[in-house]
N, C-alpha and C positions, 0 to 999 in steps of 0.2 A: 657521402652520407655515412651517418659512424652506424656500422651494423650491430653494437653490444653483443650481449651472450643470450644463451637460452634459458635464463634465470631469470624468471618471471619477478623474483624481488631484487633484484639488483637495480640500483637505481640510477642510471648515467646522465641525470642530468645537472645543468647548470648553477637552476636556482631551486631553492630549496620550497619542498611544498610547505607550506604553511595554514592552520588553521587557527584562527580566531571568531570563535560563536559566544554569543550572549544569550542565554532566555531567563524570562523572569516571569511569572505566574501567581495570579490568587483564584481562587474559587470560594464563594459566600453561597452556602446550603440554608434556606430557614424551611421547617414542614411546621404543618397546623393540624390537627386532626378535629375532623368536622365527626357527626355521628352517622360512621357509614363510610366516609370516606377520608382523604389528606390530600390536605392541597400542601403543593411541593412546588418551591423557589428554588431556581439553579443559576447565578451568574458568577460568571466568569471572567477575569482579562490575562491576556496573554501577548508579549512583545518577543520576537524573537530578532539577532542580529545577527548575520553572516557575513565574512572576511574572512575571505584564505587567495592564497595564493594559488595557480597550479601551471607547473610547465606539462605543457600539454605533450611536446612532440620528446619528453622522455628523450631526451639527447644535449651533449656538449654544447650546441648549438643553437642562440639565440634563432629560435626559429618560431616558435608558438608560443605564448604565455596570453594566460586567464585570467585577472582579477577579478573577483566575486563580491560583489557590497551589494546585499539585498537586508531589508527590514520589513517586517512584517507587525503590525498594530493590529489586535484581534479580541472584539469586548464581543460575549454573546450572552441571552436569558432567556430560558425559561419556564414557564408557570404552567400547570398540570395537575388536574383532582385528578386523582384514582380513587377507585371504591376498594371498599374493604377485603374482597374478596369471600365474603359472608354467603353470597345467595348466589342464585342463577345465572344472572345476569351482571358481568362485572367489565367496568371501562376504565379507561382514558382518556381525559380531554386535554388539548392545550395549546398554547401558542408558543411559539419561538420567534427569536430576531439575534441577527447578526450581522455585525459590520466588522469589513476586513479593509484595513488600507497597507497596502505592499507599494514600497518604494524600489527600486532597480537600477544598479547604477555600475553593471559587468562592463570589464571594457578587454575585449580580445586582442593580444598586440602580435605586432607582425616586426621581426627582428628587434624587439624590445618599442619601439614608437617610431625606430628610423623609417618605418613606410607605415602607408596609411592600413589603419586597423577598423573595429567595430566599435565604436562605445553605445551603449543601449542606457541611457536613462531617462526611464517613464517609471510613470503611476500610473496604477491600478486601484480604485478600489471596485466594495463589492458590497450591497445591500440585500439581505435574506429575511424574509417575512413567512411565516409556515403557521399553519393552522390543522390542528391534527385529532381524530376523534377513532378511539380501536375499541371495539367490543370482543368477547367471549361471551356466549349463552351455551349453558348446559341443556340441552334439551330434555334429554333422559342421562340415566345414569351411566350410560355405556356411550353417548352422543352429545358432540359438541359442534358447533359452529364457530365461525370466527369471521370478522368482518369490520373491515377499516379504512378510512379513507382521509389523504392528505392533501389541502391546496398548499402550493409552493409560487411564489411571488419572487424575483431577483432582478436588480443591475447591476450590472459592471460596468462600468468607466474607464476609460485608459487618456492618459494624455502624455505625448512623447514620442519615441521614436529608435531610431538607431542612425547614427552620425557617424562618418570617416572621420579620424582623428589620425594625430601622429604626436610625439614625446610622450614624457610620463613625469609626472607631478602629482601633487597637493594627496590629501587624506581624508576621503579612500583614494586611493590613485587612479588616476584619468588622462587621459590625452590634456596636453596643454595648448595643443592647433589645433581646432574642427576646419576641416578643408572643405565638407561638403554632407550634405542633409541627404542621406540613404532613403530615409521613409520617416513618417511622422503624421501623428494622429491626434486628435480631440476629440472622440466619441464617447457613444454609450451605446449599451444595449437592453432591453428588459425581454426579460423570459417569464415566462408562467406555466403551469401545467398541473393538472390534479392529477390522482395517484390512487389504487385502492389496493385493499389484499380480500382476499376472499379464502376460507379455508374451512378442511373437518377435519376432525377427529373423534376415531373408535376405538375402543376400550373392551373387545368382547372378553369373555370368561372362557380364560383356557389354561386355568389355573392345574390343566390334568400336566401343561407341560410347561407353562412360565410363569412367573411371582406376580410378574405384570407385563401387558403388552398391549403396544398402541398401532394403531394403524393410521398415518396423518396422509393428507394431501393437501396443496394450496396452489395457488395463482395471485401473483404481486407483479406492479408495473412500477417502473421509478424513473428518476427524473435528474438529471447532473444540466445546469446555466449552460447557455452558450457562451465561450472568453475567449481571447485576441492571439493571436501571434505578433508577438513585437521584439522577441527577442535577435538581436544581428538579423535583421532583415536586411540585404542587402538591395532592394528596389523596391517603391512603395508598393507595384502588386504583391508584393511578397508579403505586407503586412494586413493579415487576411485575419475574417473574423469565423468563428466556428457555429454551427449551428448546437442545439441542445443536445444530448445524447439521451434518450431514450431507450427503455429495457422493458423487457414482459419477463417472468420468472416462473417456470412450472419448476414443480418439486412432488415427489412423493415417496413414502416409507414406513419402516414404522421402526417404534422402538418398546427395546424389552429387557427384565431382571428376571435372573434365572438362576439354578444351585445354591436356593435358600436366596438370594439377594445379594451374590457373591460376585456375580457374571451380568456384565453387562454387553447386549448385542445390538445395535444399530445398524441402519441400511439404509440408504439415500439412491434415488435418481432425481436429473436434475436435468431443466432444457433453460438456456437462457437465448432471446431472439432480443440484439440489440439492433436499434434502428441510429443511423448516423454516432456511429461506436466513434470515439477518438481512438487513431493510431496516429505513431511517429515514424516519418519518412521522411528519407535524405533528398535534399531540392537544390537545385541550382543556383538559387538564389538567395540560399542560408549556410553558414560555414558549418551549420549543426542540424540534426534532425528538427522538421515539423510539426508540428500535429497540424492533420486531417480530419475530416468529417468521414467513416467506413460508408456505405449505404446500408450494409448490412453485416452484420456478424454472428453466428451460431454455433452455441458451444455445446455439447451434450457432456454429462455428467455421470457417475455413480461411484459410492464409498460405501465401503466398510470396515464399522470400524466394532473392536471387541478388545473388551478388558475384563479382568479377574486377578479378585483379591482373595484369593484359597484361605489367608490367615490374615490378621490386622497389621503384620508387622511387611507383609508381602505383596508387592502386588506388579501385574504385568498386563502388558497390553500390546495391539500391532492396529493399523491404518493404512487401509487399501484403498488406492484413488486411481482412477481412470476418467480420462479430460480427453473431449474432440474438439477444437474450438479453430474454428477457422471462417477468411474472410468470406462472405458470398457474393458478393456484387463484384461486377466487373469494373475495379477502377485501377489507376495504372502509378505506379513509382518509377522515371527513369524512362521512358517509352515500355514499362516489364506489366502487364497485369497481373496485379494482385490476389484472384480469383482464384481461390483455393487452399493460398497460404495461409500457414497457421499462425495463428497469434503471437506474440514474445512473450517468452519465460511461460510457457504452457505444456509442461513434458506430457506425452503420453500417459506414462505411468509415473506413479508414487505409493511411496512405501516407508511405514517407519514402524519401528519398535522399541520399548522401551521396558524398564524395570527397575525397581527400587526395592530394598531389604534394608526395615530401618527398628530391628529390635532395639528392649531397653537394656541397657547394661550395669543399672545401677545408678543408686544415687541422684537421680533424676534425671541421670542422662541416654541418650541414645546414640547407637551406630549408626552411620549414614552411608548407604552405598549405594552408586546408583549408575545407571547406563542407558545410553538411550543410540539410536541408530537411524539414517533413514538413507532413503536410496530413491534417484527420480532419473529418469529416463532421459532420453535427449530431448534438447529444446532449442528452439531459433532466438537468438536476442534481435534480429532487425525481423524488420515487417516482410520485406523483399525474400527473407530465405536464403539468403546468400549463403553457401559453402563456408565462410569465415566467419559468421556468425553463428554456425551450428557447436554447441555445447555438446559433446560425448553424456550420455549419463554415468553418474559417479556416486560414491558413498561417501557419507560421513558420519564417522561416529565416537562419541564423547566419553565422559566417565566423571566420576566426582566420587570421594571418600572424606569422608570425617568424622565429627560428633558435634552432637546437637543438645538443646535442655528438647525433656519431652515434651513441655506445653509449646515449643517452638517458636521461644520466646528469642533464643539466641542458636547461633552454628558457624561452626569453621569449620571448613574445607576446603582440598587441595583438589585442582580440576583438571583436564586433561581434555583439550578438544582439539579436531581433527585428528583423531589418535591415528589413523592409516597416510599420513601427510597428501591427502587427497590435492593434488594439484588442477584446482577448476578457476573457472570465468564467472563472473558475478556479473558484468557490463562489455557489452562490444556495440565499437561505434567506429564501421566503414566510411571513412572519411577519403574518398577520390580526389575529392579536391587539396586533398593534401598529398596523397599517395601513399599515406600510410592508416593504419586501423589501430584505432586504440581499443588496450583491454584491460580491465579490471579484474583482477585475482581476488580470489577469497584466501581469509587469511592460512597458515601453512599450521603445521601443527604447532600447538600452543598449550602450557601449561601456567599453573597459577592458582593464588590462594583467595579464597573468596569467604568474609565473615559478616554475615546479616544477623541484624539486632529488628526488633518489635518493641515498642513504647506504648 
């Protein structure tokens, strides 16, 4: 086995990564204005096309390679009065629809095709139908309500599979042998579920001590389709269908402008009780993580966040986040119950701050300086907790200088990120069945010149 070095960017393998992505997008806006309200048209299309290469097992040695060809077709619309916002009582009504068709056509090889590998090509698509209606009523001057309610309608389709292959040919590249039919599917599914929010909001007079201040709370439920696992399934149990995920949302806080309207101070708690959460877990009988159906999941929340601008040219800010988010239900990865662990990429704490000093200096131009900083605590990338996937907490922090026109029409600047060459993990993926762990670095310290134009 070639053991490389401890340089997270050094790169020892074979074949070279390669990316080639396509997207291409329109969006067609029309509004009407009726007396009182606008009705508002929003369609879309969007194709996107992915092709890259990746040696997975990062070594000399034809051992793992990934071909990646997925396409993605994606038209959505739609159509919504709102009222004017004039009186009392002011809504939105509207419908939506979307169709998504996603084609798949990864093919995982094992010493380049000389032994049997994974190829996965299937379709998916996906029909989305929503009907949606939100009110606000002022009731008094100090007293609001809020209240909303969504039906959602979907299927998904899958047809295909994941097949044993061996060589490598044609474009996109694929197995030129299928030796044998892993798992493979013709189905569909349909999901439905309504959805509401319910909310206040107070506004008392305490003008002895803030500009303005609100006092909100709310209760919202949401809704995410039930979709398939079919990628490298290697035996047809494995090509399993998910149930819907389900969420209830408590939140409450308030918000406030203070020292003349210079000072902005926010506060949030937050409980989110997901029912049948998707997590990703490593399975016997996929060379890559899962998704799961969680039975339960519960995250508790609270932030604070505060910013001031003493002078027009100055201004600063920080962002205090504390996350409890872990599984409830007793369900198992591995023969290990899951019961207790915490979520991935869910640090404890979080922290950022930032600051900007952009006087004029003439001529219609301006200084630009600016920094920003944030810092989060340790976090688990797998579901399981494992020791190799626990992430240290780390800082990062940036910087940018230049000038600018004051209406901020145009700017160039020279930027500097990672400035502490913070050496972290972005992605880890305990792979057993390989015997090694893959990891994804964020990028190292990086500098660079950045010039945005407005038209």
């Amino acid at each position: 086995m070639f053991p490389g070095d401890n340089d997270p960017f050094t790169s020892n393998n074979n074949q070279p990564h390669t990316v080639r992505n396509r997207s291409i997008g329109a969006t067609v806006r029309y509004e009407h204005e009726f007396d009182g309200a606008t009705l508002t048209s929003l369609t879309s299309y969007q194709t996107f096309t992915r092709r890259q290469h990746e040696d997975s097992d990062g070594s000399p040695v034809n051992t793992i390679d990934v071909d990646y060809y997925n396409r993605i077709r994606q038209f959505n619309t739609e159509l919504r009065l709102t009222s004017n916002g004039q009186g009392r009582w002011n809504y939105v009504l509207g419908l939506y629809y979307e169709r998504d068709a996603y084609r798949n056509g990864d093919y995982l090889q094992i010493a380049r095709g000389a032994a049997p590998g994974f190829y996965s090509p299937f379709t998916q698509t996906s029909d989305a139908i929503a009907a949606f209606f939100h009110n606000d009523v002022q009731l008094t001057d100090h007293l609001s309500l809020t209240a909303g309610v969504r039906y959602s309608w979907e299927k998904v389709g899958l047809k295909g599979g994941t097949f044993a292959g061996t060589g490598l040919g044609g474009n996109p590249l694929a197995p030129t042998t299928i030796v044998a039919t892993l798992a493979q599917a013709d189905t569909s599914r349909t999901d439905d579920d309504a959805n509401f929010k319910l909310g206040i909001e107070w506004k008392p007079d305490v003008s002895g001590m803030f500009d303005k201040f609100m006092l909100y709370a709310n209760v919202s439920t949401g809704f995410r389709s039930g979709s398939y696992n079919a990628e490298f399934t290697a035996t047809q149990s494995a090509l399993t269908s998910l149930a819907p995920e389900k969420i209830t949302a408590y939140e409450a806080g308030f918000k406030s402008l203070l020292a003349n309207r210079t000072m902005q101070l926010n506060a949030a708690v937050f409980h989110y009780d997901f029912r049948d959460g998707f997590i990703n877990v490593d399975s016997a009988t996929s060379p890559i993580p899962v998704t799961i159906n969680a039975a339960a999941i519960n995250t508790w929340g609270a932030e604070l966040d505060w910013q001031w601008r003493p002078i027009n040219d100055l201004s600063v800010g920080m962002v205090l986040g504390w996350l409890d988010s872990r599984i409830d239900s007793d369900i198992t990865s591995g023969g290990a119950s899951l019961k207790g662990a915490r979520t991935v990429q869910s640090p404890r704490w979080t922290f950022t701050a930032q600051g900007s000093y952009m006087p004029a200096i003439g001529n219609g131009l301006k200084l630009i300086l600016a920094a920003d900083g944030n810092w989060r605590s340790s976090q688990f990338f797998e579901t399981v907790n494992s020791p190799s996937s626990l992430e240290p907490g780390f800082w990062l922090v940036n910087a940018r200088a230049g000038i600018g026109a004051e209406d901020d029409r145009w700017s160039l600047t020279a930027f500097a990120r990672n400035l502490t060459d913070t050496q972290y993990r972005t992605y880890v993926n305990d792979l057993p069945g390989f015997g090694w762990v893959l990891n994804i670095y964020g990028q190292p310290r990086t500098y660079g010149l950045a010039a945005n134009f407005k038209f």
